[in-house]
C-alpha positions, 0 to 999 in steps of 0.5 A: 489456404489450400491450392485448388482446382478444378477438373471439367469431365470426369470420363476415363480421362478425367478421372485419372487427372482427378485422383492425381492432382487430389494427392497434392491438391483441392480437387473439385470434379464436375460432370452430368454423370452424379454416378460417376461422380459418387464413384470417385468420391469413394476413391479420393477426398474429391469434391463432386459438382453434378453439372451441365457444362455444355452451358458456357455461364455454368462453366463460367460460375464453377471456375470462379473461385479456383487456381487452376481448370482442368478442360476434359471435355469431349472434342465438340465442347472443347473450344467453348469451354477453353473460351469460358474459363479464359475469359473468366481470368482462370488458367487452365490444362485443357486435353479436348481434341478440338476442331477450332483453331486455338490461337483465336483465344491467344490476344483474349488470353494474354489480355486476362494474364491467362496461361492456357496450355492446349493439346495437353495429352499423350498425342498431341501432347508428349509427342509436341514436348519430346519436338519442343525440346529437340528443336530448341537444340537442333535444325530438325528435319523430319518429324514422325509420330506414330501412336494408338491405344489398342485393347490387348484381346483382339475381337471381330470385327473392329479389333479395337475399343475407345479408350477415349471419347467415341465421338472424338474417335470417328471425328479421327476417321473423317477430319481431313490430315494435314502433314508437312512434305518437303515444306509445303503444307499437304492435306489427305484423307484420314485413314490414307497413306496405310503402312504396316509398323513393327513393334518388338512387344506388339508385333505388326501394326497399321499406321494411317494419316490423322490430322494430329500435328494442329499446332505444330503447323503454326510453331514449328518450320520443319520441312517434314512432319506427319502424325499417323494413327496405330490399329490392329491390321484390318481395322481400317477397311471396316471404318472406311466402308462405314465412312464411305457409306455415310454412317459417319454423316452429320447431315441429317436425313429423312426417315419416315418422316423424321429426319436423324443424323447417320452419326448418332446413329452410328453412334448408339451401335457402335459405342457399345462395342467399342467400350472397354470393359471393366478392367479389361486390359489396354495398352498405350505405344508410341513412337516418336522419330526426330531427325535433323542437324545437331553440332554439325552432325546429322542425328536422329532421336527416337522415343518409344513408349509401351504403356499398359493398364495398371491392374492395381490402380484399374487406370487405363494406360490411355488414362495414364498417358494422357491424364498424367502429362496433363497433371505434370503440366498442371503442376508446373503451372500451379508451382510458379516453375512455368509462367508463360501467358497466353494460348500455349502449346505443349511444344513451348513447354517442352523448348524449356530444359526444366519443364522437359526434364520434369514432365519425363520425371513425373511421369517416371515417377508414375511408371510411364517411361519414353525409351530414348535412342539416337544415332549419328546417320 
């Protein structure tokens, strides 16, 4: 009998996940969207199910008969639907961006024999597998990740476009940062502490706070870590007169007698131009800075990532470097080769050497490759 499993959304994202897993898996799509769905189905020998799945009982029915769920949902129904699939015994990959704390699940899922991993992207994702791996090894210090996805062509006024769910985009812009600085844990405003980054193959670059470490301030004592979010210099004056304003408001207000929340309006003008056109070129860079004690010497690692849209496949690099962490992982889940139950951070996975070597192996394997130095300081 065939593995099979089964991927909740099918977005930009979703999408990528689906075709890679269908090349060694049953694969079974689910979305609203029957036109998306029709289109993948002329991709890949992939089963389609047009659904509803902001219904937990829907979600609860679909996973019944699957090995694995894959959660591709966007931010605002990720928690209830990582919920549902646990609480129907189904393990489960999830990359939605959440607000929730995902530890609440953790008795429920140790309790149904559950492992389901979280935060299964590039960032968080990679990021917490590249720390899990080193802080297993050595007394880390500081932490720093820097990451964004960018169009290639720059346009006014935003020079930027969503490779990713739009909502979970401005969720970034208001959801209050928390980092680590000297061991205590410190909240700031997204969008704060701007600094210009240079990358060789990019050029200049600004980096803001971003609420991005989440389940690294509950796993991890290290008296250092950030995360911070990559735009093309300028973007973050544009978000901040829109936040500031209100336009990013979920409270709804009056209007000649109707009331409306100033997000979904926001959001009807804006996503039409933030959305990437077909095959329009993208690129995914990352750098991630490990610094700390090893074999009694200070050490520092860095690991950059500069990943582009592949015209042959039409992936995006955004799809890529999110889907195909998530598909490495899922095929450790579905191999036998990680068993660990419960609510499991990428970071877990990353502490285990096979699963580290792995994970960078299968993507290689994909062309996405993590350029790693390292010096003595």
């Amino acid at each position: 009998m065939s593995t099979r499993v089964i991927v909740l959304g099918v977005g930009m994202v979703g999408r990528a996940i689906a075709l890679d897993l269908a090349q060694r898996y049953d694969v079974t799509a689910v979305d609203r969207d029957a036109h998306r769905l029709a289109q993948l189905a002329k991709e890949a020998p992939i089963q389609t199910v047009t659904a509803d799945l902001s219904h937990v009982e829907t979600v609860k029915k679909l996973v019944a008969d699957y090995d694995l769920v894959i959660g591709a949902m966007p931010g605002f129904l990720g928690f209830p639907t990582l919920k549902a699939v646990i609480e129907s015994a189904k393990d489960i990959v999830d990359i939605s961006f959440f607000a929730e704390d995902p530890f609440q699940l953790d008795a429920l899922a140790k309790d149904k024999n559950v492992t389901a991993v979280i935060d299964c992207g590039v960032a968080p994702g990679m990021g917490n597998i590249l720390l899990g791996y080193h802080n297993a090894r050595m007394q880390v210090e500081r932490y720093e990740c820097l990451v964004g996805g960018l169009p290639v062509r720059r346009s006014w006024p935003y020079q930027y476009k969503a490779p990713f769910s739009p909502l979970d985009v401005i969720e970034e812009y208001t959801r209050p940062a928390r980092l680590v600085i000297d061991g205590k844990l410190i909240t700031r405003e997204a969008l704060s502490d701007p600094e210009y980054i240079e990358f060789d193959e990019i050029g200049t670059l600004e980096a803001f706070n971003t609420d991005g470490l989440r389940t690294l301030l509950q796993t991890m004592r290290i008296p250092n870590m950030r995360e911070k979010t990559l735009r093309y210099p300028g973007h973050i004056e544009y978000i901040k007169v829109l936040r500031e304003t209100g336009f990013f408001s979920k409270e709804p207000i009056e209007i000649n007698g109707m009331k409306i929340r100033p997000l979904d309006v926001t959001a009807k003008l804006l996503f039409p131009k933030w959305r990437l056109e077909p095959d329009e070129p993208e690129f995914t860079i990352m750098r991630v800075t490990i610094e700390g004690i090893e074999n009694g010497k200070r050490k520092e690692y860095v690991y950059e990532l500069v990943d582009r849209f592949d015209p042959k496949t039409k992936i995006s690099s955004m799809a890529r470097t999110t889907g195909y962490t998530c598909t490495a992982v899922a095929t450790l889940i579905l191999e036998g080769i990680f068993t660990q139950k419960g609510i499991i951070p990428p970071e877990y996975i990353g502490a285990d050497e096979r699963c580290f070597q792995a994970v960078l192996e299968y993507q290689r394997e994909r062309n996405i490759r993590y350029k790693r130095s390292e010096r003595v300081l």
